[in-house]
N, CA and C atoms as an extended XYZ file, in Angstrom:
255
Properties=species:S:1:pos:R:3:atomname:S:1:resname:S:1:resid:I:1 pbc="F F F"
N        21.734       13.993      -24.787 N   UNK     1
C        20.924       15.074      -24.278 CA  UNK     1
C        20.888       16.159      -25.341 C   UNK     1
N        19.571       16.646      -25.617 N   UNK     2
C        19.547       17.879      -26.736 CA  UNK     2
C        19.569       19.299      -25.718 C   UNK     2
N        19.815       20.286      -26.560 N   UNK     3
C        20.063       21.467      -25.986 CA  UNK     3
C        18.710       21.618      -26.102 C   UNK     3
N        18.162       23.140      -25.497 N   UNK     4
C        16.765       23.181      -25.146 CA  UNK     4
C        16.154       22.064      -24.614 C   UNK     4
N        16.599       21.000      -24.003 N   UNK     5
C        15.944       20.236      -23.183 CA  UNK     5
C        14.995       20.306      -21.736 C   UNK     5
N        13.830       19.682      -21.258 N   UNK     6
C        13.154       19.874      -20.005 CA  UNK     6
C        13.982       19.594      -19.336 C   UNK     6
N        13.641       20.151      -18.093 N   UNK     7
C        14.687       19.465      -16.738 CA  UNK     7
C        14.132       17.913      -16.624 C   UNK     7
N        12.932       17.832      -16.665 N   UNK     8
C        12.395       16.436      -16.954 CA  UNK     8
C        12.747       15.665      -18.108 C   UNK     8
N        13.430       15.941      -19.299 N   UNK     9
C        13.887       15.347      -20.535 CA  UNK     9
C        15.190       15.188      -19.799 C   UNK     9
N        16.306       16.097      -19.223 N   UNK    10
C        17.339       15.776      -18.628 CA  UNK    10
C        17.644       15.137      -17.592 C   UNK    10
N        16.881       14.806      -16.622 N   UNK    11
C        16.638       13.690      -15.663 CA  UNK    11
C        16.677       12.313      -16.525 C   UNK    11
N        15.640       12.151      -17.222 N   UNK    12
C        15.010       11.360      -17.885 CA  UNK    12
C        16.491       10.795      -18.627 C   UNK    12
N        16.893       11.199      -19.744 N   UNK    13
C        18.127       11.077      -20.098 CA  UNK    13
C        19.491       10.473      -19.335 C   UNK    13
N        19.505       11.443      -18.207 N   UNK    14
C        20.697       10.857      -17.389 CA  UNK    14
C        20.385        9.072      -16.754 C   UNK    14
N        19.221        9.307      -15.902 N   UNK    15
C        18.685        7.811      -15.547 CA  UNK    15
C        18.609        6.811      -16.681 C   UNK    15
N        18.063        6.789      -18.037 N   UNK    16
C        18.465        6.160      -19.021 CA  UNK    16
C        19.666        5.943      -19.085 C   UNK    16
N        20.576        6.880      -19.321 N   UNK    17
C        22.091        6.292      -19.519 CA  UNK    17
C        22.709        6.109      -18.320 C   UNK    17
N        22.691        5.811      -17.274 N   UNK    18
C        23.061        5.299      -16.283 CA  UNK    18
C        23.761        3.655      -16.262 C   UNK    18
N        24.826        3.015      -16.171 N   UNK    19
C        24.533        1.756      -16.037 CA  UNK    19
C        24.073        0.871      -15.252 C   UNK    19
N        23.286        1.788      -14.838 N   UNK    20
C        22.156        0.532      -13.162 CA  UNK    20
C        21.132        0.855      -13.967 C   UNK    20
N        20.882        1.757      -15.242 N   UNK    21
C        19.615        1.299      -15.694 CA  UNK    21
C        18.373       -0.046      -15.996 C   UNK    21
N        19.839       -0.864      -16.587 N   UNK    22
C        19.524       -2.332      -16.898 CA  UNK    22
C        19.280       -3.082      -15.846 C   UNK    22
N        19.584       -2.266      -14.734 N   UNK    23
C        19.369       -3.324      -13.189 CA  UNK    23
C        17.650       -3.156      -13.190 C   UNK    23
N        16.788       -1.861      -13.421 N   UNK    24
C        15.715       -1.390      -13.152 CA  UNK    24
C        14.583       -2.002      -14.078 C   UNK    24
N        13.592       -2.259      -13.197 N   UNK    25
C        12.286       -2.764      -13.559 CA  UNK    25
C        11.006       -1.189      -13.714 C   UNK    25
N        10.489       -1.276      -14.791 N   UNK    26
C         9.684       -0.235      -15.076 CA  UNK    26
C         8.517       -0.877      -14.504 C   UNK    26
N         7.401       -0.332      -13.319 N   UNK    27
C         6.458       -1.192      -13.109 CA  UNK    27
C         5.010        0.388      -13.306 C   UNK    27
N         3.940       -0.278      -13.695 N   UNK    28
C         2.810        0.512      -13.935 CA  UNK    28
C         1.284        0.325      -13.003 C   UNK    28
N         1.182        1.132      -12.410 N   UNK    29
C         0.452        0.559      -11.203 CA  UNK    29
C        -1.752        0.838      -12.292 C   UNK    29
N        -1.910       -0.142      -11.929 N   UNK    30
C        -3.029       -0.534      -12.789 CA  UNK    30
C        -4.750        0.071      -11.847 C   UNK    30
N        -4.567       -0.206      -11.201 N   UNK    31
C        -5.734        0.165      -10.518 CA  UNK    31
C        -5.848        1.213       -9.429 C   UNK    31
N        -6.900        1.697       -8.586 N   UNK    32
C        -6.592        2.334       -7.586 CA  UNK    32
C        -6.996        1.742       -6.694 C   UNK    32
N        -6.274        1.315       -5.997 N   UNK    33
C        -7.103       -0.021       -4.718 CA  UNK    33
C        -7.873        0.599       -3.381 C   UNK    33
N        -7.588        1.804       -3.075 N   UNK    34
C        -7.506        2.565       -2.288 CA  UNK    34
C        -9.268        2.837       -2.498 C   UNK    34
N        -9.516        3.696       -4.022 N   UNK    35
C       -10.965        4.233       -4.125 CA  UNK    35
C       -12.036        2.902       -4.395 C   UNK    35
N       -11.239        1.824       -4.867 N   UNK    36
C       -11.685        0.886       -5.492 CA  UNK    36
C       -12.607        0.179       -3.863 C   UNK    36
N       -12.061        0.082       -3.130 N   UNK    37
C       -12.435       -0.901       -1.706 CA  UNK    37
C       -12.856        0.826       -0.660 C   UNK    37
N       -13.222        1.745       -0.979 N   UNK    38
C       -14.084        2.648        0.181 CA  UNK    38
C       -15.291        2.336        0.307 C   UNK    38
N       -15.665        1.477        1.559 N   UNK    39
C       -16.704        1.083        1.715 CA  UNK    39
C       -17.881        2.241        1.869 C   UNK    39
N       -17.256        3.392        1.742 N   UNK    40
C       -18.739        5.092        2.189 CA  UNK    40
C       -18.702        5.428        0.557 C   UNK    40
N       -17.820        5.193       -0.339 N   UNK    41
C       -18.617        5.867       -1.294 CA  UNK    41
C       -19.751        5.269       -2.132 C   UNK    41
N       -20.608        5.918       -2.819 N   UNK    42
C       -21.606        5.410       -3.311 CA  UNK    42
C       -20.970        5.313       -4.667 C   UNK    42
N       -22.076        4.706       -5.274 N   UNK    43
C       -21.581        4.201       -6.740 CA  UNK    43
C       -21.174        5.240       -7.403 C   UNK    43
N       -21.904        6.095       -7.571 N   UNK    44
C       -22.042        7.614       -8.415 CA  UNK    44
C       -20.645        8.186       -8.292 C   UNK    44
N       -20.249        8.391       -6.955 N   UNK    45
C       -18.983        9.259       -6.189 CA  UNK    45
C       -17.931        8.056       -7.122 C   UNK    45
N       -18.079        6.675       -6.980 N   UNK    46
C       -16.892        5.922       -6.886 CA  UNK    46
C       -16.858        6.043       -8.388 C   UNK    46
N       -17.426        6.417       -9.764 N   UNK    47
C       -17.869        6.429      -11.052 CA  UNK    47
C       -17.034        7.727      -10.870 C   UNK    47
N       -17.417        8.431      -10.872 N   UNK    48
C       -16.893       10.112      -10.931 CA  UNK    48
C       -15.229       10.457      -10.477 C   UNK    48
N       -15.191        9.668       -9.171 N   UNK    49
C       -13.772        9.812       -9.285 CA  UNK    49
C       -12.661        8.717       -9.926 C   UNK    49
N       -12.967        7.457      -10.451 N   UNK    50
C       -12.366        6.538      -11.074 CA  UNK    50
C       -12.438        7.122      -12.626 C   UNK    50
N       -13.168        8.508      -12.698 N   UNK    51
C       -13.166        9.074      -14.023 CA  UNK    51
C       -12.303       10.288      -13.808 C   UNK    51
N       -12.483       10.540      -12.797 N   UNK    52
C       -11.190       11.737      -12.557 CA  UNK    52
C        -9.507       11.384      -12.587 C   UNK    52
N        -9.606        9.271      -11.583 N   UNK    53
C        -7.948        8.552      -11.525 CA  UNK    53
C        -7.583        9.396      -12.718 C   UNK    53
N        -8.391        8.795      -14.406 N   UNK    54
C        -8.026        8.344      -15.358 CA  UNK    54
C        -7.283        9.211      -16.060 C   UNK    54
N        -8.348       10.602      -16.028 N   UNK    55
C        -7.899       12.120      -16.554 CA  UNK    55
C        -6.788       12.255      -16.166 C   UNK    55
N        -6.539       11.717      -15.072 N   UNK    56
C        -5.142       12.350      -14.363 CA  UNK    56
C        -4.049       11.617      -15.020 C   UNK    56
N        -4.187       10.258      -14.808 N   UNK    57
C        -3.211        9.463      -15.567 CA  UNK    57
C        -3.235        9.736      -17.160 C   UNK    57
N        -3.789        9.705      -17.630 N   UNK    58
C        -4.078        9.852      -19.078 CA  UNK    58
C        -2.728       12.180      -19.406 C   UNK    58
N        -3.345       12.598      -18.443 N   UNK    59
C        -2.464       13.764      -18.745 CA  UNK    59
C        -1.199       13.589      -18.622 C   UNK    59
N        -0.331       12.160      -17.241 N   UNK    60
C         0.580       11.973      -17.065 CA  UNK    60
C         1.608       11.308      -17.845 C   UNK    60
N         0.253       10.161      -18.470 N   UNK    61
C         1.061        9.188      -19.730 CA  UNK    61
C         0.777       10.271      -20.818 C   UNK    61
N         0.743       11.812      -20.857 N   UNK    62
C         0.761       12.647      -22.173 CA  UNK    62
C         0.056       11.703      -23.298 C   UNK    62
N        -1.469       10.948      -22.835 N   UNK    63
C        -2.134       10.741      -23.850 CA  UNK    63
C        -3.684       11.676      -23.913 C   UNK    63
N        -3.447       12.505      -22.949 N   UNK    64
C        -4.400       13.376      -22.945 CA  UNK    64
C        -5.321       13.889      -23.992 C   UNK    64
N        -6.016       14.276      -24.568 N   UNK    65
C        -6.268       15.282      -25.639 CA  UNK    65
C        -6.032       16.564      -25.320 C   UNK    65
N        -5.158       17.092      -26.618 N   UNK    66
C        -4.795       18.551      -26.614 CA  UNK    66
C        -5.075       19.382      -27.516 C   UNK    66
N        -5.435       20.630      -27.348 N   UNK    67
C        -5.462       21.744      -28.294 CA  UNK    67
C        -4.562       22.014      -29.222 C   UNK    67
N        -4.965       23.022      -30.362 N   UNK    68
C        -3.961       22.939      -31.419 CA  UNK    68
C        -2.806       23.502      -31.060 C   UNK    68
N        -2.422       24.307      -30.035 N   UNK    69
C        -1.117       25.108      -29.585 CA  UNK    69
C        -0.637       23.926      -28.498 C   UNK    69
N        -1.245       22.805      -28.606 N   UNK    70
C        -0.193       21.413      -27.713 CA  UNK    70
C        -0.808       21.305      -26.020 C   UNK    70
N        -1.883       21.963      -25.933 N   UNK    71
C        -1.988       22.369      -24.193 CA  UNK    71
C        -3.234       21.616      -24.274 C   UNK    71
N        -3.422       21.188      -22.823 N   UNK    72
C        -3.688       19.567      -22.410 CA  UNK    72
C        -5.467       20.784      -22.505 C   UNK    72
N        -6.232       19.893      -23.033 N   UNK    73
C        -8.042       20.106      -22.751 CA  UNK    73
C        -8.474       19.025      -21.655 C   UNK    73
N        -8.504       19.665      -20.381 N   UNK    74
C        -8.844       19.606      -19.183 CA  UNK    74
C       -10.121       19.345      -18.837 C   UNK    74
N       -10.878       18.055      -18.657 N   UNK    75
C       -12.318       18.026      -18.453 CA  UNK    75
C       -12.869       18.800      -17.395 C   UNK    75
N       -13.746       19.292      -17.609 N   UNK    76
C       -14.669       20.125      -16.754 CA  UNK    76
C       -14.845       19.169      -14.898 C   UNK    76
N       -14.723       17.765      -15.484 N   UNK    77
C       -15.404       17.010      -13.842 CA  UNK    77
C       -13.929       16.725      -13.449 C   UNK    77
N       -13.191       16.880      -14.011 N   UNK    78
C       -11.537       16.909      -13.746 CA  UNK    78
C       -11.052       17.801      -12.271 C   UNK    78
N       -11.386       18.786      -12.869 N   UNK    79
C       -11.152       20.267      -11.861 CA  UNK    79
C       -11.800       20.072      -10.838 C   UNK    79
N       -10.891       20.340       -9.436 N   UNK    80
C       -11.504       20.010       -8.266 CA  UNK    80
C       -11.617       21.442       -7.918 C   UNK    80
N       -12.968       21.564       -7.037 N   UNK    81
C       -13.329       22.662       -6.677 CA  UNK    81
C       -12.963       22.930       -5.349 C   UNK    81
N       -12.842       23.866       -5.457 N   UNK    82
C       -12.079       24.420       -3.831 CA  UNK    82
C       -13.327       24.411       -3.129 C   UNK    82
N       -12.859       23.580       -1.192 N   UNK    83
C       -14.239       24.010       -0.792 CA  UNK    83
C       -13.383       25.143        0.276 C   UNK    83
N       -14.817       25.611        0.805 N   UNK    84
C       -15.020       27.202        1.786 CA  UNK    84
C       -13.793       26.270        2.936 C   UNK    84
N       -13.668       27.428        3.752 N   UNK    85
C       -12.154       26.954        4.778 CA  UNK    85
C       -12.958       27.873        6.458 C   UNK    85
């Protein structure tokens, strides 16, 4: 563990060195089955948000694209808009 570490680098760390690590299977879930089979959305909707899954995952696996000070560039169709309440 390095000093100045995330609480997420220190989690991360401890579960690595754990010895039930080697018991653990890393699994990566590939699709969204859920948006993939909604029989109400239309193509357009089901395009738009299978482009939103991605953004999301893509910021999570930190393969995002980022600005020169390291901070994630956030697509515009990304951002969900608040509706009225």
């Amino acid at each position: 563990m390095s000093e100045g570490a995330s609480p997420a680098q220190i989690i991360n760390s401890c579960i690595i060195s754990s010895p039930l690590w080697a018991l653990f299977r890393v699994d990566k879930l590939a699709k969204n089955m859920r948006l993939l089979r909604d029989p109400h959305l239309s193509e357009a909707d089901r395009a738009r948000r299978l482009q939103h899954h991605e953004d999301v995952l893509a910021i999570g696996d930190d393969v995002a694209t980022k600005t020169e000070n390291g901070e994630v560039s956030v697509p515009a169709t990304t951002v969900l808009q608040q509706s009225p309440c």
